[in-house]
PQR file of N, CA, C, O and H, with PARSE charges and radii, in Angstrom:
ATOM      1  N   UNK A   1       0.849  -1.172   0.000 -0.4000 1.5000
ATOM      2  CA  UNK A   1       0.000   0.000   0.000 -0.0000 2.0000
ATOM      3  C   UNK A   1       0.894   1.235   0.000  0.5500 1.7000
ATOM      4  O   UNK A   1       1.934   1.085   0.642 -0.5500 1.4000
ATOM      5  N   UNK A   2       0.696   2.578  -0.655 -0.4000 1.5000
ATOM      6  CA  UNK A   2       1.824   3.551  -0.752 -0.0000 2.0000
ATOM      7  C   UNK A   2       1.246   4.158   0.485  0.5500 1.7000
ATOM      8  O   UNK A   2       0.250   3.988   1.188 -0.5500 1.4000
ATOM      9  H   UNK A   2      -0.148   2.699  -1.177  0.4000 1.0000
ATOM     10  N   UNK A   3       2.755   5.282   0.438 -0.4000 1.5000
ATOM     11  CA  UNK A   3       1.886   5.977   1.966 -0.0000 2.0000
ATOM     12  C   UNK A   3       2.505   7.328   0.837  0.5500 1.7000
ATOM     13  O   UNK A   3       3.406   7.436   0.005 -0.5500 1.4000
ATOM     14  H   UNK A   3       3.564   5.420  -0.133  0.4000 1.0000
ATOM     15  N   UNK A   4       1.435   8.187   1.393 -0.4000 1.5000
ATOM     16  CA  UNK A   4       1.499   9.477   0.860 -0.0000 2.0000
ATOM     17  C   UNK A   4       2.022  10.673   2.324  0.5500 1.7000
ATOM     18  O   UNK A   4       1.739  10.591   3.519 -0.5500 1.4000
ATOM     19  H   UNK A   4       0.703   8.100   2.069  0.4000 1.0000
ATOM     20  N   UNK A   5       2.716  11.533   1.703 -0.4000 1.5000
ATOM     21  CA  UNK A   5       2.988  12.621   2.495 -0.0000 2.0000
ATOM     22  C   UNK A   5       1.962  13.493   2.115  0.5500 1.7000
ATOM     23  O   UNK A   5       1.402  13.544   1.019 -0.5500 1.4000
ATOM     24  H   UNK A   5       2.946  11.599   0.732  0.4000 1.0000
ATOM     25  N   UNK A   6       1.604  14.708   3.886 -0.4000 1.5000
ATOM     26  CA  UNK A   6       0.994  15.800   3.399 -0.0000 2.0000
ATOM     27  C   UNK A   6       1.542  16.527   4.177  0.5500 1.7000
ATOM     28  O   UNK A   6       1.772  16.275   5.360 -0.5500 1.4000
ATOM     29  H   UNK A   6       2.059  14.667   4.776  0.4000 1.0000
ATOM     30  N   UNK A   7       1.888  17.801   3.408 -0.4000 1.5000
ATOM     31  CA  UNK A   7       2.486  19.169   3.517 -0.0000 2.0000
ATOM     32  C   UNK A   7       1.357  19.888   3.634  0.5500 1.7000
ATOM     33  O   UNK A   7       0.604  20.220   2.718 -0.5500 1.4000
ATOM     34  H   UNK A   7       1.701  18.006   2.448  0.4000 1.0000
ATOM     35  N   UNK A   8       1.255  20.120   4.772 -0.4000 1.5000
ATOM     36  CA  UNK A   8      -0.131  20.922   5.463 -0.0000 2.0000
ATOM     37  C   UNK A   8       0.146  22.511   4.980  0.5500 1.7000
ATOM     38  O   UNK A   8       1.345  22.763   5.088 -0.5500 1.4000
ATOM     39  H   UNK A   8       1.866  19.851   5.517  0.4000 1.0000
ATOM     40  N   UNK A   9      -0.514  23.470   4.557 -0.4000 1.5000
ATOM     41  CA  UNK A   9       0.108  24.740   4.876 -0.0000 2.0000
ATOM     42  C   UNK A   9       0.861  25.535   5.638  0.5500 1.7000
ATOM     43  O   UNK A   9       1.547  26.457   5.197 -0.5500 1.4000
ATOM     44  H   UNK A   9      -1.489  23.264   4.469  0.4000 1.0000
ATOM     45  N   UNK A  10       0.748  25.152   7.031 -0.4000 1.5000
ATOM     46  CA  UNK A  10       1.437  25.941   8.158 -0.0000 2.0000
ATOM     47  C   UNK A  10       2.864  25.097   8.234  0.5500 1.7000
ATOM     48  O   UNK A  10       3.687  25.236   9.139 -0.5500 1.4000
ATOM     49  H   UNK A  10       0.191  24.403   7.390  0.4000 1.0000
ATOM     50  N   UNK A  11       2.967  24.390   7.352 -0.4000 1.5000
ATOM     51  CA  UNK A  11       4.336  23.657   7.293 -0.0000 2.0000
ATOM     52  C   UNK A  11       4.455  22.146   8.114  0.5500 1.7000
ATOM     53  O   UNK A  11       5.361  21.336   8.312 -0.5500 1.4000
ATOM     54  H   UNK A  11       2.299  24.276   6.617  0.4000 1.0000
ATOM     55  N   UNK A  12       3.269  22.234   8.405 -0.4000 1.5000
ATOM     56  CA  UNK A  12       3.310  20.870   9.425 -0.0000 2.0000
ATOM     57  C   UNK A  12       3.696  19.102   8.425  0.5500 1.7000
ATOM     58  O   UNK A  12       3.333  19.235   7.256 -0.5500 1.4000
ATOM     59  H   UNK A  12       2.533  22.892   8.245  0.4000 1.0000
ATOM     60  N   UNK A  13       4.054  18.251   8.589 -0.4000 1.5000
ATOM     61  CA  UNK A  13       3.464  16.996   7.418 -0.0000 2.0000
ATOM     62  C   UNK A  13       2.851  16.281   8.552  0.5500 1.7000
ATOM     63  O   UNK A  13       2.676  16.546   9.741 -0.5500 1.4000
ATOM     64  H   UNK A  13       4.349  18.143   9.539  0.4000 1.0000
ATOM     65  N   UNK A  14       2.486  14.917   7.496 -0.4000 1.5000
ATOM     66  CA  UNK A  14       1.622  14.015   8.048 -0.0000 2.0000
ATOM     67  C   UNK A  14       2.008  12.455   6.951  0.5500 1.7000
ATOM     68  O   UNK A  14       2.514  12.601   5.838 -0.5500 1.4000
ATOM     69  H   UNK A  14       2.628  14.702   6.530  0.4000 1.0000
ATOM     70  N   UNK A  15       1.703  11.221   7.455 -0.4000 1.5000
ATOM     71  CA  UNK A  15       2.192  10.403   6.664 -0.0000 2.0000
ATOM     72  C   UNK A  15       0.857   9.462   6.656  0.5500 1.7000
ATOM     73  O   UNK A  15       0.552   9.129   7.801 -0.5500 1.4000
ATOM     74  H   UNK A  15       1.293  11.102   8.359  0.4000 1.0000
ATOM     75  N   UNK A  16      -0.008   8.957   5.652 -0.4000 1.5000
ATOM     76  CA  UNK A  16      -0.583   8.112   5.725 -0.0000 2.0000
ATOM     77  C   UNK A  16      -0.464   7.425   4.440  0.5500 1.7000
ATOM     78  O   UNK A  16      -0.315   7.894   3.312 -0.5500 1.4000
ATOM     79  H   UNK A  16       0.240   9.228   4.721  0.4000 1.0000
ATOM     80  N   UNK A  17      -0.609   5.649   5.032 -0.4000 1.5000
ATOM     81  CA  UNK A  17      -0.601   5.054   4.218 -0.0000 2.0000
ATOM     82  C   UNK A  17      -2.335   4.768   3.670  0.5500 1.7000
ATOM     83  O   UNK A  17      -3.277   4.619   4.448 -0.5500 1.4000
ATOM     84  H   UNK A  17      -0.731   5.268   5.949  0.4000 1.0000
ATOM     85  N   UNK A  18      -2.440   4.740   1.972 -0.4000 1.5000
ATOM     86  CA  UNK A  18      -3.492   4.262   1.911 -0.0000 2.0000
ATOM     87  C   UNK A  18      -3.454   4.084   0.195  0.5500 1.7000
ATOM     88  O   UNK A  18      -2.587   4.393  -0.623 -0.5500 1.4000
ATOM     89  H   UNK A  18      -1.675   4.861   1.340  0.4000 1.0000
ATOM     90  N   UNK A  19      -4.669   3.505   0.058 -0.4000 1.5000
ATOM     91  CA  UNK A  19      -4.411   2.896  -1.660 -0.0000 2.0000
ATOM     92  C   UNK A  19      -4.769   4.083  -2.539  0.5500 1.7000
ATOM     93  O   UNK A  19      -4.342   3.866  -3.673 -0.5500 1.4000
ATOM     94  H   UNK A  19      -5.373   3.254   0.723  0.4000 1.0000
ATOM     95  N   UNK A  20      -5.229   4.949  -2.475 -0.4000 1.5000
ATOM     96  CA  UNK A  20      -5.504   5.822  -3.244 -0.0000 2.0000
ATOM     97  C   UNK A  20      -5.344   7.448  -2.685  0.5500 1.7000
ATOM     98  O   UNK A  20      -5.313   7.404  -1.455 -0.5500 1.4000
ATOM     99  H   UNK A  20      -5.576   5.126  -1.554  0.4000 1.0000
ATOM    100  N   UNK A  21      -5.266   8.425  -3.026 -0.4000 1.5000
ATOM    101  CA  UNK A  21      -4.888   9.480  -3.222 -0.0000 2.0000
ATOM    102  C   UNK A  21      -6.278   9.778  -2.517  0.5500 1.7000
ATOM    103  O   UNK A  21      -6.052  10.395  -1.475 -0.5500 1.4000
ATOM    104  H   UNK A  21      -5.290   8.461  -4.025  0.4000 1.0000
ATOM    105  N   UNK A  22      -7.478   9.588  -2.688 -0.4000 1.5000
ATOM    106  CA  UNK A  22      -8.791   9.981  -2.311 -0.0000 2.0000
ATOM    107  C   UNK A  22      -8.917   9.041  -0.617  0.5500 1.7000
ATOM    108  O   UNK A  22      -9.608   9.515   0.285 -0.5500 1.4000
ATOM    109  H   UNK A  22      -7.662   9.087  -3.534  0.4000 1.0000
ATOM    110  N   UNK A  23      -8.266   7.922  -0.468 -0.4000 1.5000
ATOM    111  CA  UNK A  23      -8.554   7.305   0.433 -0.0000 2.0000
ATOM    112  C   UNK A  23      -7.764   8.028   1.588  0.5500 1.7000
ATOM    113  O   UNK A  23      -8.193   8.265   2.717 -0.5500 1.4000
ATOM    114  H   UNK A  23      -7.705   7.538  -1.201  0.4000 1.0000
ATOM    115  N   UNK A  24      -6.582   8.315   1.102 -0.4000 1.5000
ATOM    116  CA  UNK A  24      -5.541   9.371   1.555 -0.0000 2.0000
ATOM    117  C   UNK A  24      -6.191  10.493   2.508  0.5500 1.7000
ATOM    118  O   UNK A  24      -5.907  10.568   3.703 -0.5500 1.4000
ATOM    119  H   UNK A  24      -6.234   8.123   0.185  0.4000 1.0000
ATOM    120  N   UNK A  25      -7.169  11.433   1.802 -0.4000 1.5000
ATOM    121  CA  UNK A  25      -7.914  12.770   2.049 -0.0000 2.0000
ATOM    122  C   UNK A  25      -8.368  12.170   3.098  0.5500 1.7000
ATOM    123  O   UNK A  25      -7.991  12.386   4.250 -0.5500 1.4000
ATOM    124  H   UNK A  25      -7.399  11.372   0.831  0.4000 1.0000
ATOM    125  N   UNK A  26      -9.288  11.303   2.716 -0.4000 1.5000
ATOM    126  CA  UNK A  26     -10.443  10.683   3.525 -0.0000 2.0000
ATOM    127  C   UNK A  26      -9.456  10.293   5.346  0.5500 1.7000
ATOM    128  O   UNK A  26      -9.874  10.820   6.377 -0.5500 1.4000
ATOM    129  H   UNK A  26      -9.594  11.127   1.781  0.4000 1.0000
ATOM    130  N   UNK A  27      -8.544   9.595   5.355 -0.4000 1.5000
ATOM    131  CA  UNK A  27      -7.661   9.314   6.557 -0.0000 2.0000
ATOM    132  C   UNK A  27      -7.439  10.413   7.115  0.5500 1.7000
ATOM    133  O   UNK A  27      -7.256  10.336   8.330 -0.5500 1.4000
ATOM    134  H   UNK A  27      -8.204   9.167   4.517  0.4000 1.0000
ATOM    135  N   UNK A  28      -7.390  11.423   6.655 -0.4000 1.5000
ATOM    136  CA  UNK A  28      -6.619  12.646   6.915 -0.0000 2.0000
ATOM    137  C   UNK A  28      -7.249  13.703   7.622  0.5500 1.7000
ATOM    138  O   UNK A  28      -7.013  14.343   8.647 -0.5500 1.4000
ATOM    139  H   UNK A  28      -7.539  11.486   5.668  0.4000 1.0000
ATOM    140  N   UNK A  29      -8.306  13.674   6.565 -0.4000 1.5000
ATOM    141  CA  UNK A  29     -10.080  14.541   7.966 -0.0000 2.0000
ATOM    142  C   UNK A  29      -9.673  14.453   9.184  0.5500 1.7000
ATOM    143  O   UNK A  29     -10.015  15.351   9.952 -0.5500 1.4000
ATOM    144  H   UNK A  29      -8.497  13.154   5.733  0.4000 1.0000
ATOM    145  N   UNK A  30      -8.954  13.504   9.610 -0.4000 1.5000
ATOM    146  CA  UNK A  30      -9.512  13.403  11.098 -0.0000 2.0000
ATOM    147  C   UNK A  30      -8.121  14.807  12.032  0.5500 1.7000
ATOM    148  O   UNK A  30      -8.060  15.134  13.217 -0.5500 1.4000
ATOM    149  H   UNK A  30      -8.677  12.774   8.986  0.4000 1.0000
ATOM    150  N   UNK A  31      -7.250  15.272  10.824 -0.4000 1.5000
ATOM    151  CA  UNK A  31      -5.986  16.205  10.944 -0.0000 2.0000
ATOM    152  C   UNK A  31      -6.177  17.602  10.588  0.5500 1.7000
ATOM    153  O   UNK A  31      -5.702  18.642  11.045 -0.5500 1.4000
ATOM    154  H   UNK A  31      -7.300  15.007   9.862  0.4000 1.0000
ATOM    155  N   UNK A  32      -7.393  17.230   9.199 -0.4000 1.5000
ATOM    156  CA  UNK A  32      -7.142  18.747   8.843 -0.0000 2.0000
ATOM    157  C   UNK A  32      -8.262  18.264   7.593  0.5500 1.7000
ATOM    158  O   UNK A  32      -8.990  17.272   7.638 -0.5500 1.4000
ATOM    159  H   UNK A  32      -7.779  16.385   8.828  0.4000 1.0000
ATOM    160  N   UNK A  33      -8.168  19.240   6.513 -0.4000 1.5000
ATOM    161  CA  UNK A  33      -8.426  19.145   5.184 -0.0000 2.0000
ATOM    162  C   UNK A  33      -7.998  19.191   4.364  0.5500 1.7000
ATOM    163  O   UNK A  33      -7.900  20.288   3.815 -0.5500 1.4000
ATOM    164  H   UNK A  33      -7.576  20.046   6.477  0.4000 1.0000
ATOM    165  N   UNK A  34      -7.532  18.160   3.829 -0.4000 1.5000
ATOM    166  CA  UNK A  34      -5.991  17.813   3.009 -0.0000 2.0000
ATOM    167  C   UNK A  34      -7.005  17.796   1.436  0.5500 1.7000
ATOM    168  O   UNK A  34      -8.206  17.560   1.303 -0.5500 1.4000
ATOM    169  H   UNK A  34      -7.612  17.268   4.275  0.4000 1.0000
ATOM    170  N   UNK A  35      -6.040  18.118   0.481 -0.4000 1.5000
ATOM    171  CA  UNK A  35      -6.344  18.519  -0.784 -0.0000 2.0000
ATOM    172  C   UNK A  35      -5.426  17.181  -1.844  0.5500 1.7000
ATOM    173  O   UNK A  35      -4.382  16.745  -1.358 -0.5500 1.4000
ATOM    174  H   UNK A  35      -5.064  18.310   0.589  0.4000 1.0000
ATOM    175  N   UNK A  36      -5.728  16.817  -2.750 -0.4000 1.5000
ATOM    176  CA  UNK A  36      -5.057  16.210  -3.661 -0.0000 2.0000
ATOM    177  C   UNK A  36      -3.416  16.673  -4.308  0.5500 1.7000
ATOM    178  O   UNK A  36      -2.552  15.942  -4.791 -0.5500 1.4000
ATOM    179  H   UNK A  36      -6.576  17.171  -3.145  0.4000 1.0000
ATOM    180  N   UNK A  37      -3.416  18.446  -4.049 -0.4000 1.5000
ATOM    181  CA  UNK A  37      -2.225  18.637  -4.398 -0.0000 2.0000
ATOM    182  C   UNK A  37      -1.547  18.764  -2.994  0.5500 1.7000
ATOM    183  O   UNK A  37      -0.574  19.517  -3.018 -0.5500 1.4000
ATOM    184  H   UNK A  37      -4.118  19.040  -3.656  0.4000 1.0000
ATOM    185  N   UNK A  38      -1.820  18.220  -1.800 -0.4000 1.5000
ATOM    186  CA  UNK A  38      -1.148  18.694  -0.270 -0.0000 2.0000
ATOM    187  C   UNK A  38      -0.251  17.441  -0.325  0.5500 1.7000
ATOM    188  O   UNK A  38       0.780  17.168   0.290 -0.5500 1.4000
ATOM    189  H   UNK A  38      -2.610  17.608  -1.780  0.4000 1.0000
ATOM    190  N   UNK A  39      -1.214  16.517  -1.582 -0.4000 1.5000
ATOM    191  CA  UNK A  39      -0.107  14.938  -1.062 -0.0000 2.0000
ATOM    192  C   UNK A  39       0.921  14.976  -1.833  0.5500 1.7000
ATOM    193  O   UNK A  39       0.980  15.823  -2.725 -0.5500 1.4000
ATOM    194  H   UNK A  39      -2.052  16.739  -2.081  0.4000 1.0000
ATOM    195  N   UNK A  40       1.913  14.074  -1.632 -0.4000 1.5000
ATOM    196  CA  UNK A  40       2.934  13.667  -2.740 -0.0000 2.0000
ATOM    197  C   UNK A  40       2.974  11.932  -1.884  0.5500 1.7000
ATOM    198  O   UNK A  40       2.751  11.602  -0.719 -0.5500 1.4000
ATOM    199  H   UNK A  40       1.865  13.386  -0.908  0.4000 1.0000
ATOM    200  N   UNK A  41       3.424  11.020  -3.303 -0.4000 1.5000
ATOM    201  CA  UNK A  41       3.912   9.788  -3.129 -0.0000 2.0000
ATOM    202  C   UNK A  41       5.139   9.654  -2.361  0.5500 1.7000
ATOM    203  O   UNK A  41       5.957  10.565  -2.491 -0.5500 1.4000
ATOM    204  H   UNK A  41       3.604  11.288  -4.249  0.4000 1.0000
ATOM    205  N   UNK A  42       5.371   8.856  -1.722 -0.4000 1.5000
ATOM    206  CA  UNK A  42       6.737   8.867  -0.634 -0.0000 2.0000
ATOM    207  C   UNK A  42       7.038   7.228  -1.406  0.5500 1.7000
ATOM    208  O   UNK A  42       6.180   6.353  -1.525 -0.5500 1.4000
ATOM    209  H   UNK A  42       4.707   8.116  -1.616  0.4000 1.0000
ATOM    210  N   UNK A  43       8.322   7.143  -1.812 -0.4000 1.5000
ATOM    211  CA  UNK A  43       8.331   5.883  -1.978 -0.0000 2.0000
ATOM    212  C   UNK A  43       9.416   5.339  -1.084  0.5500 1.7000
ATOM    213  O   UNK A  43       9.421   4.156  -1.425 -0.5500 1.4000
ATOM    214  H   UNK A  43       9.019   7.854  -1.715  0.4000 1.0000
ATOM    215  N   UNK A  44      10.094   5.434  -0.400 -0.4000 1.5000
ATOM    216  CA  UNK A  44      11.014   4.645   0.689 -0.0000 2.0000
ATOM    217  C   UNK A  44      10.509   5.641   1.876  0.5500 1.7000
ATOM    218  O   UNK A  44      10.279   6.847   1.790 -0.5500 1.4000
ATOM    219  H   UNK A  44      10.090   6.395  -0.124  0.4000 1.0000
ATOM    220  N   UNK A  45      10.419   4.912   2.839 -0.4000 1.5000
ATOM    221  CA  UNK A  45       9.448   5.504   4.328 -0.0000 2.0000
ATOM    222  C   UNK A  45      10.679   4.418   5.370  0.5500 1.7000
ATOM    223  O   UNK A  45      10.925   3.238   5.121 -0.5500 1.4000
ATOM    224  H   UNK A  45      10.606   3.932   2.909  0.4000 1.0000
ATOM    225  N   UNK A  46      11.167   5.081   6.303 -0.4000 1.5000
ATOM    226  CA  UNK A  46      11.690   4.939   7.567 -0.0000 2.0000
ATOM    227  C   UNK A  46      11.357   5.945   8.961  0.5500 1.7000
ATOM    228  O   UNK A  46      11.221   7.166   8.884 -0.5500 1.4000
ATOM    229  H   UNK A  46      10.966   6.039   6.505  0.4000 1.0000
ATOM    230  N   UNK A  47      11.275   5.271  10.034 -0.4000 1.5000
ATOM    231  CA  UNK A  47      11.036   6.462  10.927 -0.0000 2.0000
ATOM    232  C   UNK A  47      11.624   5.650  12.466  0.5500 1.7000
ATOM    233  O   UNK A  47      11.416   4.530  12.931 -0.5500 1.4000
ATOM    234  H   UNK A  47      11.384   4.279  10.097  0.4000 1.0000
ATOM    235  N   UNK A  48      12.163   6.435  12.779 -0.4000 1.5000
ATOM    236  CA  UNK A  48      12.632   5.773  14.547 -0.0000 2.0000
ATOM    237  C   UNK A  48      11.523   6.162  15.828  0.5500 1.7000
ATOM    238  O   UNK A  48      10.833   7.160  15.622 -0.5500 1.4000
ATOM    239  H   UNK A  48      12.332   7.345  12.401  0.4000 1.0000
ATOM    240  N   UNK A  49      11.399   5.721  16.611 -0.4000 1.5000
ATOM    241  CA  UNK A  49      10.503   6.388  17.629 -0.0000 2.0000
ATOM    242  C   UNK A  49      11.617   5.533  18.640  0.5500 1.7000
ATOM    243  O   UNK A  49      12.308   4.519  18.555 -0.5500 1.4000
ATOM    244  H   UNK A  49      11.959   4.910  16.779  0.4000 1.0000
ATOM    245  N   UNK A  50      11.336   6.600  19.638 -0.4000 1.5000
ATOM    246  CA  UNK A  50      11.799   5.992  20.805 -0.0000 2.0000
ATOM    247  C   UNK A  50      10.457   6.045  22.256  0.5500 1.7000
ATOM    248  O   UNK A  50       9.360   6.544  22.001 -0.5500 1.4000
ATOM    249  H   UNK A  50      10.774   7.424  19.707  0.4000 1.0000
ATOM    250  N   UNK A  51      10.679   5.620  23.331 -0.4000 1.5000
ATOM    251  CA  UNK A  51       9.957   6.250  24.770 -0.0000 2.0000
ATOM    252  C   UNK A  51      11.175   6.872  25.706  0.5500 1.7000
ATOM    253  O   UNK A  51      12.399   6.760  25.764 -0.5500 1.4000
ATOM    254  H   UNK A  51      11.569   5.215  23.538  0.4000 1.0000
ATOM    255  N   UNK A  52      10.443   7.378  26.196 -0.4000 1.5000
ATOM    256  CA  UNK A  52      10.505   8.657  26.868 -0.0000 2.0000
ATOM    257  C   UNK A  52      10.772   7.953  28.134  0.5500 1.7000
ATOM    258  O   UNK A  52      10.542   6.746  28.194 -0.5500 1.4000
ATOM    259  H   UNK A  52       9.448   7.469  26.148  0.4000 1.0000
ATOM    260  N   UNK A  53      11.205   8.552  29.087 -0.4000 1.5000
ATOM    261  CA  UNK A  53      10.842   8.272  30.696 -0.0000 2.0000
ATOM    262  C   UNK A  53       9.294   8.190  30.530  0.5500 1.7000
ATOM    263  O   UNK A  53       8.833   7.088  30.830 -0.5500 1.4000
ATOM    264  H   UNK A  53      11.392   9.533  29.038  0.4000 1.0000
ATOM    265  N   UNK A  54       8.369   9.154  30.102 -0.4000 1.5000
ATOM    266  CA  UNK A  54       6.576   8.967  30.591 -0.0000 2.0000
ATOM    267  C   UNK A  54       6.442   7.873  29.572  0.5500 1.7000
ATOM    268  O   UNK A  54       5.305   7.797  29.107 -0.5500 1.4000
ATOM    269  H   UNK A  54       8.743  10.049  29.859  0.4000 1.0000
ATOM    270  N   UNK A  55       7.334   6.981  29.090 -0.4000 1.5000
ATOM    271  CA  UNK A  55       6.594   6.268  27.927 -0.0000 2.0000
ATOM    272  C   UNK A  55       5.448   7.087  26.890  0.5500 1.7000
ATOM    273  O   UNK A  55       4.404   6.702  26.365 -0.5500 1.4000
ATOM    274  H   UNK A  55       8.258   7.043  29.468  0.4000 1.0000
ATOM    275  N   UNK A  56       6.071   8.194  26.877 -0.4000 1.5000
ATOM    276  CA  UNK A  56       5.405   9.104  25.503 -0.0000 2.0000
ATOM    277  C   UNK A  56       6.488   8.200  24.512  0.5500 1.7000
ATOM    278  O   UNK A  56       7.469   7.540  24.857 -0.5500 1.4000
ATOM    279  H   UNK A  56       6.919   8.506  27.304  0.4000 1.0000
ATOM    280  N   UNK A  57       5.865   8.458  23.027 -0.4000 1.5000
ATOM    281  CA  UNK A  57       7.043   8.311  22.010 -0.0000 2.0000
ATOM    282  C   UNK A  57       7.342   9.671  21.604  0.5500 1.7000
ATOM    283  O   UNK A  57       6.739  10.727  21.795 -0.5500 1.4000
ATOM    284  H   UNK A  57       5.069   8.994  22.747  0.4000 1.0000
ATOM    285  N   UNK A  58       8.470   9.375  20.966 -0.4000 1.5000
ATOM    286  CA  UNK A  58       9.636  10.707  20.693 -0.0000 2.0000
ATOM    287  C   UNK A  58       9.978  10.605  19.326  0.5500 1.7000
ATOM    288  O   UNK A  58       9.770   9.419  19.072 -0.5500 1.4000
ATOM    289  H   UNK A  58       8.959   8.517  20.810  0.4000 1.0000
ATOM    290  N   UNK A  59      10.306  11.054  18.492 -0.4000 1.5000
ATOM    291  CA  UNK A  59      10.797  11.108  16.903 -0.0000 2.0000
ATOM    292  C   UNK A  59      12.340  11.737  17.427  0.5500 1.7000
ATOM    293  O   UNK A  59      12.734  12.819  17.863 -0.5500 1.4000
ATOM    294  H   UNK A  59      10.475  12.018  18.698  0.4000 1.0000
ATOM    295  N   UNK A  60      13.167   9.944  17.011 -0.4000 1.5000
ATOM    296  CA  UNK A  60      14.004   9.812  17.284 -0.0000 2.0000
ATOM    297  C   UNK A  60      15.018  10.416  15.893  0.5500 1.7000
ATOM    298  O   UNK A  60      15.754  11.402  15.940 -0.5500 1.4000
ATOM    299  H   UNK A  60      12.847   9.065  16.657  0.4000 1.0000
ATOM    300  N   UNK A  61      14.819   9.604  14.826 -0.4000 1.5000
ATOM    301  CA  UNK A  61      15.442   9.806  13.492 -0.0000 2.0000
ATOM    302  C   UNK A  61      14.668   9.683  12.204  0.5500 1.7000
ATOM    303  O   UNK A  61      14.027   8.632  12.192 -0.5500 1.4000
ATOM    304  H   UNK A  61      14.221   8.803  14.788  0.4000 1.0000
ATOM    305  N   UNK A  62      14.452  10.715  10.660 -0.4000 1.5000
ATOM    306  CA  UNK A  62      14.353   9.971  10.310 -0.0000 2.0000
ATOM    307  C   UNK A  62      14.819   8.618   9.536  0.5500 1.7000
ATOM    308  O   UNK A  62      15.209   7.942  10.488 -0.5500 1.4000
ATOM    309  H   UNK A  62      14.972  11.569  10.670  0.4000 1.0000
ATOM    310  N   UNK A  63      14.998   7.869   8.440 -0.4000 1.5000
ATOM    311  CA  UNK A  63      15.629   7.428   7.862 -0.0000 2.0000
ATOM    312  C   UNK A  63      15.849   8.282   6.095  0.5500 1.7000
ATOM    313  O   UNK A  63      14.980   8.698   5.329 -0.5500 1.4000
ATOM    314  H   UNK A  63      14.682   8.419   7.667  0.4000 1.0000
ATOM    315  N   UNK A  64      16.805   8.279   6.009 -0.4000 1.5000
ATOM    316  CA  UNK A  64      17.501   9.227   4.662 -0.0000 2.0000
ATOM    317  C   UNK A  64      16.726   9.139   3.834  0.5500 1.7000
ATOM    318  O   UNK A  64      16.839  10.113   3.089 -0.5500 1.4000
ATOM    319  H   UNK A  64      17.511   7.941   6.631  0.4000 1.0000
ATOM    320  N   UNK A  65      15.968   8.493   3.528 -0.4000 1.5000
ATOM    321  CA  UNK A  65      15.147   8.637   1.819 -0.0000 2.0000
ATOM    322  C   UNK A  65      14.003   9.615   2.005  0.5500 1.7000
ATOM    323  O   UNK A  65      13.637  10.600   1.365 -0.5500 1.4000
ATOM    324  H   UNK A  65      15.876   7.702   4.133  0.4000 1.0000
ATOM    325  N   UNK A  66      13.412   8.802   3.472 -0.4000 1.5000
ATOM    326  CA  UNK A  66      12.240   9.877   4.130 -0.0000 2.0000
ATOM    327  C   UNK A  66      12.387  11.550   4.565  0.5500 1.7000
ATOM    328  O   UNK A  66      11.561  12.455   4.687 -0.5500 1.4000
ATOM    329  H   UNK A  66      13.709   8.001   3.992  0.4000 1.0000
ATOM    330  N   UNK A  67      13.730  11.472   4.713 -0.4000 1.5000
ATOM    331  CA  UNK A  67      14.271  12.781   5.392 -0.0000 2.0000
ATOM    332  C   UNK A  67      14.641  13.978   3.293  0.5500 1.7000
ATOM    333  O   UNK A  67      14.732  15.156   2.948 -0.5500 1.4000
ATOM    334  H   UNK A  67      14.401  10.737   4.614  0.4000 1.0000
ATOM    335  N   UNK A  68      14.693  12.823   2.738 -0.4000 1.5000
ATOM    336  CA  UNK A  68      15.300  13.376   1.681 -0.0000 2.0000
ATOM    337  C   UNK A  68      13.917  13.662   0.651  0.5500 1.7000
ATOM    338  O   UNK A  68      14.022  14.558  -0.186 -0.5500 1.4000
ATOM    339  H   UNK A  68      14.618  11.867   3.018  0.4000 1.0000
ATOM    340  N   UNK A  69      13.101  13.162   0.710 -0.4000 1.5000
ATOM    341  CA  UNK A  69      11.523  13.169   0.304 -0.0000 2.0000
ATOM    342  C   UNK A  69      11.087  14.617   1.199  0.5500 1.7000
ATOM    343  O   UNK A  69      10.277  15.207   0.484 -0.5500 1.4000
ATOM    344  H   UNK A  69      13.016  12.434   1.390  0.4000 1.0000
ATOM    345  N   UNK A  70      11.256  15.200   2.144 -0.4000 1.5000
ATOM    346  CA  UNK A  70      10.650  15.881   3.180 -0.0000 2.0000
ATOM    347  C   UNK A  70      11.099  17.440   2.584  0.5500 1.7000
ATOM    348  O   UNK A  70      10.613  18.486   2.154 -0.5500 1.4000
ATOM    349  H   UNK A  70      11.914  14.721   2.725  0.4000 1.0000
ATOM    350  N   UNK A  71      12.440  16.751   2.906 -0.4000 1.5000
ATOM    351  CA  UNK A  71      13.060  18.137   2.142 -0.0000 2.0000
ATOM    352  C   UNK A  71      12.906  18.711   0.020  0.5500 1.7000
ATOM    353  O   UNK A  71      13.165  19.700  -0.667 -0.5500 1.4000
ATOM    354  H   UNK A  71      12.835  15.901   3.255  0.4000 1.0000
ATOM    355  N   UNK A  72      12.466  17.635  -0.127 -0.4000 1.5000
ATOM    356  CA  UNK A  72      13.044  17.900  -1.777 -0.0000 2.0000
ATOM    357  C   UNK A  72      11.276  18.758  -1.672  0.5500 1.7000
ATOM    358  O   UNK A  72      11.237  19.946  -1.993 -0.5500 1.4000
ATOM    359  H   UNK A  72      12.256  16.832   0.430  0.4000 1.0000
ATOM    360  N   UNK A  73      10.223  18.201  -1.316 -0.4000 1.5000
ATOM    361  CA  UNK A  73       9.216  18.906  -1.765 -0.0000 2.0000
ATOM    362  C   UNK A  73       8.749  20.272  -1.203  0.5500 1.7000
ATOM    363  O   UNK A  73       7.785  20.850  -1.705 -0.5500 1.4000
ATOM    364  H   UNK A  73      10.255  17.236  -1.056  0.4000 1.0000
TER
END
């Protein structure tokens, strides 16, 4: 299943995986109101999480393709 990036306006992203570009939007409602041109295809996806002392998770690293996808768009 691809996962699509969205580049929110205020600069924020978001990553969901889903089969279609419309199924995409639809996941996404629950963030914002994401548009067909907010997505782009991500095709190599890595991400680290770690816990915390509160057992929160933390965005540890990402992995280079993802980090390089983030930046190019």
């Amino acid at each position: 299943m691809p996962i699509y990036m969205c580049r929110w306006e205020n600069g924020d992203i978001s990553f969901v995986s889903a089969t279609s570009k419309d199924d995409a939007i639809w996941a996404l409602d629950e963030v914002g109101a994401a548009t067909a041109g907010m997505l782009y295809a991500v095709n190599h996806f890595m991400i680290h999480l770690t816990l915390d002392d509160h057992g929160e998770l933390e965005l540890e690293s990402l992995g280079e393709d993802a980090e390089h996808s983030i930046c190019e768009v």
